[in-house]
N, C-alpha and C positions, 0 to 999 in steps of 0.2 A: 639125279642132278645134285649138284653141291649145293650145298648150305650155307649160306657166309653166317648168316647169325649163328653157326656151331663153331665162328672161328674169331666171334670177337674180344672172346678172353685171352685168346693168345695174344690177340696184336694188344689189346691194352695193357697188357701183362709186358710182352716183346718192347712195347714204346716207351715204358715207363721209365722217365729217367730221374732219380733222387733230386730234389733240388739243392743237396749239400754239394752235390760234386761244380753248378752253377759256379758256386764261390770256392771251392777248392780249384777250379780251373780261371776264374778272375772273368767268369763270362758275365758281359754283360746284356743281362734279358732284358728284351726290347731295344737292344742298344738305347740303354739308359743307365748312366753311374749310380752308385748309391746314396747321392745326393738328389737324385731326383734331374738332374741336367742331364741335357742329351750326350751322347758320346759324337766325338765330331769324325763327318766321312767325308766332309765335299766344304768347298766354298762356292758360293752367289753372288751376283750381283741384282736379283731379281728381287728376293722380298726378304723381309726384317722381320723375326716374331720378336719382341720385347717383351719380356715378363717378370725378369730378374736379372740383380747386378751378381756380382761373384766377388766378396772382398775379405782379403785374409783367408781364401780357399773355402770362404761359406758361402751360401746362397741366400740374397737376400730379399726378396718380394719388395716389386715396386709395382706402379698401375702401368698396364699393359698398353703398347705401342705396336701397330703394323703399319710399314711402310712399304710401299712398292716404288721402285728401282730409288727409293731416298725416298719419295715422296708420304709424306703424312696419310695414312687414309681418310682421318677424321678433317683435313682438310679438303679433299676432294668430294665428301657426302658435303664441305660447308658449301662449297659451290654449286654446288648441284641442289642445295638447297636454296642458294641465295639469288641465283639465276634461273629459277626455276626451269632445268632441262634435266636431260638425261645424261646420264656421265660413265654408264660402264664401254662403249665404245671407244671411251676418251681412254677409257681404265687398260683394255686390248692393246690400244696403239702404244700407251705408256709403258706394258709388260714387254711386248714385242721387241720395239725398236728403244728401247731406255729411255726417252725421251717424252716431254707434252708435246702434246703435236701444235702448231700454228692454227687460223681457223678454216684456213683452204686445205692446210693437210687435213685436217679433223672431217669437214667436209670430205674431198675426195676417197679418204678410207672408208667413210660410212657410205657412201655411193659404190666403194668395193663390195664393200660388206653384204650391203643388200642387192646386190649384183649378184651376191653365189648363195641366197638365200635357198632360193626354188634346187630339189634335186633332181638326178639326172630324170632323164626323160622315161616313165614308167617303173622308176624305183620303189613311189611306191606301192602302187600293186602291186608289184611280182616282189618284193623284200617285204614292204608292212605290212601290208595286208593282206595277204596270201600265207605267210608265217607267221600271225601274232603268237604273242607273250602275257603271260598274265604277269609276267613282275618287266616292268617299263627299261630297270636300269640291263636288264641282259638283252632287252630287243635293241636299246641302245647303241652296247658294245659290240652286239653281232651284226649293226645295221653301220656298224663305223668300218666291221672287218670287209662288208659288202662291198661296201666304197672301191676298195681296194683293183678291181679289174673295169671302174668307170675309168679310173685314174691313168695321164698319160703317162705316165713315168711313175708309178708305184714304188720302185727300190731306190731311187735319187737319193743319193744320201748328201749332196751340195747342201748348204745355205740357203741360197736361193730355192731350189725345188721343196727345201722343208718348210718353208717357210709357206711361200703359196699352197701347200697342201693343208697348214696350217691356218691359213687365212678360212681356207674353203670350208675346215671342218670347224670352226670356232663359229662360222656364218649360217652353217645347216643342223647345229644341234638344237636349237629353237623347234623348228621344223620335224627333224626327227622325231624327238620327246613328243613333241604334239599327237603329231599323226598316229605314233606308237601307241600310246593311250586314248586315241578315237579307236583305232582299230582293236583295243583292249575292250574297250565297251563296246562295243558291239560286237565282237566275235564271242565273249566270255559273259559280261555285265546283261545282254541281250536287249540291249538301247541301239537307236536308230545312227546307222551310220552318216557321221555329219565331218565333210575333208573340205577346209577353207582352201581358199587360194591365197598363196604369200604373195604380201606388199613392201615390195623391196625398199621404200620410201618410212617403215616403221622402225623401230629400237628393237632389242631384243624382247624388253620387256611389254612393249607394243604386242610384236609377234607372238609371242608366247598368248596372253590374254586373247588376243583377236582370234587365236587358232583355237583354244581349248573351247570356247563360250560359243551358243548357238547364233546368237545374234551380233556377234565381232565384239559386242557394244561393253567402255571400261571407261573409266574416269582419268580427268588428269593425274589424280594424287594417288590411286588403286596402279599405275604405271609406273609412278613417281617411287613409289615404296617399292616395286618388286624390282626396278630398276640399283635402288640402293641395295638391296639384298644381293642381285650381281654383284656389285662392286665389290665386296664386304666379304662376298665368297672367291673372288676372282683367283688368289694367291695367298699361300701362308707357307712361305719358305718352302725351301727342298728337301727337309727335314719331314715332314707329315705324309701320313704310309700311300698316298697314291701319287703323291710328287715324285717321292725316292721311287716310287715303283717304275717310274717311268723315264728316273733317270737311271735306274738299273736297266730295264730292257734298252733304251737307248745305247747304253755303254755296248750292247751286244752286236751293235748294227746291224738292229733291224730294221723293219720297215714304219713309218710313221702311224699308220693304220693299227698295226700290231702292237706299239708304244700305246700310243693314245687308250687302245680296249684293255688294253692291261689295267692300265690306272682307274678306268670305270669300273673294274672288276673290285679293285679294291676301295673306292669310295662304295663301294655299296654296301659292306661291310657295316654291324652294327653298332662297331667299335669305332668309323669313319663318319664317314656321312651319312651313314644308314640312321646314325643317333637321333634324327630330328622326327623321324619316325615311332621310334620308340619314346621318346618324350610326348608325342599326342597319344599313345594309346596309355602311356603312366597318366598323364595327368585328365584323361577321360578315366582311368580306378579314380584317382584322386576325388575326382566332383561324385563319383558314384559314391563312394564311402563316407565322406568328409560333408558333416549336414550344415557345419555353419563355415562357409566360405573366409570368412571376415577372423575368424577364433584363433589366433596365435596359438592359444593351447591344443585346440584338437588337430590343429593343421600339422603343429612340432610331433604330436603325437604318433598322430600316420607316418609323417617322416620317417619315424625312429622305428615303426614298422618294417616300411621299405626297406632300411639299411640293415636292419637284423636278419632281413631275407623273410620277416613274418605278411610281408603282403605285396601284391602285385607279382613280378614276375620269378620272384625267390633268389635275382639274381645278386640282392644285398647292392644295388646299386640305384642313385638318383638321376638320373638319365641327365643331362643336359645341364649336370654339376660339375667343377674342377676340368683341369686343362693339363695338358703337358708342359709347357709352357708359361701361360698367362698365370697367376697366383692373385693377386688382388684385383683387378678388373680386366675383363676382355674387354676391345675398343667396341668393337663388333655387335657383341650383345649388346650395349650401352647404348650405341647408336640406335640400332633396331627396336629397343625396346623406347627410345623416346622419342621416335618419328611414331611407332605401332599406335601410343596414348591415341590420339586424335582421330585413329581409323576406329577404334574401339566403340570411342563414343558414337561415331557416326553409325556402326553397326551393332549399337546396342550388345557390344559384346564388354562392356568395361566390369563386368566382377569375374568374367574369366582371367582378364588383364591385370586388375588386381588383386586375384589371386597369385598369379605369375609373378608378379612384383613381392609379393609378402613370402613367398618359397622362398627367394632369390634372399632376400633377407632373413630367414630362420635358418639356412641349410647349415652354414658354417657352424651355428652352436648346435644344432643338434648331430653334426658332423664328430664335433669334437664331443657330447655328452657320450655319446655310441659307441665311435672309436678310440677314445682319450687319446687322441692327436691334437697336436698344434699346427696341422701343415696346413696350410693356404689353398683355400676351396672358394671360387668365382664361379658364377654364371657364363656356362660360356653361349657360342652364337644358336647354336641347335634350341638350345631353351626357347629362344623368342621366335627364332625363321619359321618351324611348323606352326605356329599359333599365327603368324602375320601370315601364312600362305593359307594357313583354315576362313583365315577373316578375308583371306582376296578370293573366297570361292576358289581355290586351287585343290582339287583333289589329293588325299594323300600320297596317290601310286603316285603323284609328280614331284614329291617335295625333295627328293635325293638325286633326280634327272634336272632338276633348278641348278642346285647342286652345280651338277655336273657340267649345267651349260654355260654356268660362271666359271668354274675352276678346269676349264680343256687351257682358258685363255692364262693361266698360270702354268698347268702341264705344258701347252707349246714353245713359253719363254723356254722353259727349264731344260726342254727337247734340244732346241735351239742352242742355249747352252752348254748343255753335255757335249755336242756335236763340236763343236767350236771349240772349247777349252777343255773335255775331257780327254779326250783320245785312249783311254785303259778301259779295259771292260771292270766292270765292278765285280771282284769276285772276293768277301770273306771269307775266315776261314772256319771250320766246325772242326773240333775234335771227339774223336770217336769214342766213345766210353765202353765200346760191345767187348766182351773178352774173344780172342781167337779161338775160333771149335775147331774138329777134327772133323772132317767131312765122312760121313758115314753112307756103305753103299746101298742103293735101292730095297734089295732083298734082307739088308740086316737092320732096318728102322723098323 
């Protein structure tokens, strides 16, 4: 039988491509300039990342701004703070259709909403729990691909029909996630299998808590918070790698099912939304190693570990530091971290908390002591989402499937969008660096 590990210095050898030729060919890696800005491939109308202005052909750091379809986000958590309700539903209809809804629209979409909560009839026994996953985000997207033969018109590529399929899968990821990770613990974990019934009359953030917890049982302000965390995740332009993902397969016309699980494929990614993951197992080394929580000095010092690659995962990075975009403040982190103060307190988690606050404040100098840069390094959202989902009693396997069930309702805008105003498949281009061989026959290799 073959061997692949006697064949992996060829291909790494075979794949290797100089990085001089990069800049002798004017490529840009990551589609990202040498300024740090992104390379432009598309326009939106759906969300705004703001992080910097561009003047005189520089880049200049200013405090970060997301807006969806115009709208402020930090205005939208202000309402939802001051009205004490829930507002990522409101956030859905706003990506959706461009617009605030009325309070009879607001009303009637969330009566949709929780109308296509429940999924089809025996879904999930015979999809989740008859084929668990021990990682939540691929039961996910193989339980989105499922979808696809309950569905009455599966290849509908209308407006209309994307849209309602749209509606459907934005209403049943809640559910999905849930049930996915019951049927995790108990097929794998070897805990008692425990499958709520959905209440089509709750939020997502409702749903989500009611379904994971034995007893349903969540507080107003424990809803209240994970419901801001929707919002905060819902959309961040079409720009961030599982938006474009998903306006790339769109561009292909395919099917919405196959759109959508693409883009879950690449939030999961640890370079996406996988990040928030890896920020709780970094800063569970952190409290391992680091005896005085409070110490400026020994906390900078572990830092400058980290980033040297001399601790934690060697990979010379601070998990849930710097942004592509944001350069002096993410809105996102900002928010979450000073809605989180108050849960802390309550669960006796405040020196975890501020420890997370005193990182967020050393990283930039020890940023710059490490790597003598001056570049602009912010907290971004991943930093604080995994520590407010540790404090809402939310399992780790769910923190990237949250994730997920905030940002479908930004990939559907964008669906949407491609479908309507793109009309070209998205296809760049790559140039070949291989030199042409001479093909040699069977018996003379």
């Amino acid at each position: 039988m073959m061997d692949l590990k006697e064949h992996l210095k060829e291909i790494s050898g075979n794949d290797y491509i100089d990085t001089e030729l990069f800049k002798k060919f004017g490529v840009k890696r990551g589609l990202r300039n040498d300024d740090g800005t992104g390379v432009l491939v598309g326009l939106t109308r759906v969300g705004d990342v703001y992080g910097y202005d561009v003047s005189d052909g520089k880049k200049v750091a200013v405090p970060g701004k997301l807006f969806y379809r115009g709208i402020d986000v930090e205005q939208i958590a202000a309402e939802a703070a001051s009205q004490n309700r829930f507002c990522f539903e409101e956030t859905i209809y706003l990506l959706l259709f461009g617009k605030q809804p009325n309070k009879k629209q607001l009303e009637d979409f969330n009566k949709l909403i929780g109308e296509n909560r429940t999924l089809p009839k025996n879904f999930i026994e015979d999809v989740i729990l008859r084929a668990p996953s021990r990682d939540i985000m691929n039961k996910l997207a193989s339980s989105v691909l499922a979808l696809y033969p309950y569905d009455e018109n599966p290849e509908g590529q209308t407006p209309e029909n994307v849209l309602r399929q749209c509606v459907e899968l934005i209403a049943r990821f809640p559910s999905i996630a849930a049930y996915s990770y019951m049927s995790k613990k108990h097929n794998f974990d070897r805990e008692s299998l425990i499958i709520h019934q959905v209440d089509p009359s709750l939020s997502a953030a409702e749903t989500l808590l009611s379904l994971i917890r034995p007893d349903k049982k969540y507080t107003q302000y424990e809803a209240q918070l994970l419901d801001l965390a929707l919002v905060l995740h819902a959309e961040h332009g079409g720009g961030n790698n599982s938006t474009f993902t998903v306006h790339v397969v769109t561009s292909s016309d395919t099917d919405t099912f196959s759109a959508i699980a693409a883009g879950i494929g690449s939030l999961k990614g640890y370079k996406h939304g996988g990040a928030n993951s890896k920020v709780i197992e970094m800063m569970d080394d952190i409290k391992k190693n680091v005896q005085n929580w409070e110490s400026e000095e020994e906390v900078s010092a572990y830092l400058e570990k980290i980033l040297k690659g001399q601790a934690y995962d060697g990979t010379k990075l601070i998990y849930g530091q710097g942004h592509a975009v944001y350069t002096i403040t993410d809105p996102r982190a900002s928010l979450l971290r000073d809605k989180a103060k108050a849960l802390a307190e309550e669960k006796g988690m405040i020196k975890e908390f501020n420890l997370h606050c005193l990182i967020e404040r050393l990283v930039p100098t020890v940023f710059k002591k490490v790597k003598g840069s001056d570049k602009d390094i912010c907290t971004n959202v991943d930093f604080y989402s995994g520590f407010v989902y540790k404090m809402l009693g939310i399992p780790e396997d769910l923190n990237t499937p949250i994730f997920a069930t905030s940002r479908i309702a930004g990939w559907c805008a964008h669906r949407l969008e491609e479908i309507i105003a793109g009309g070209r498949i998205i296809r760049p281009a790559y140039k070949c660096v291989q030199p042409h061989l001479q093909y040699t026959g069977l018996d003379k290799r």
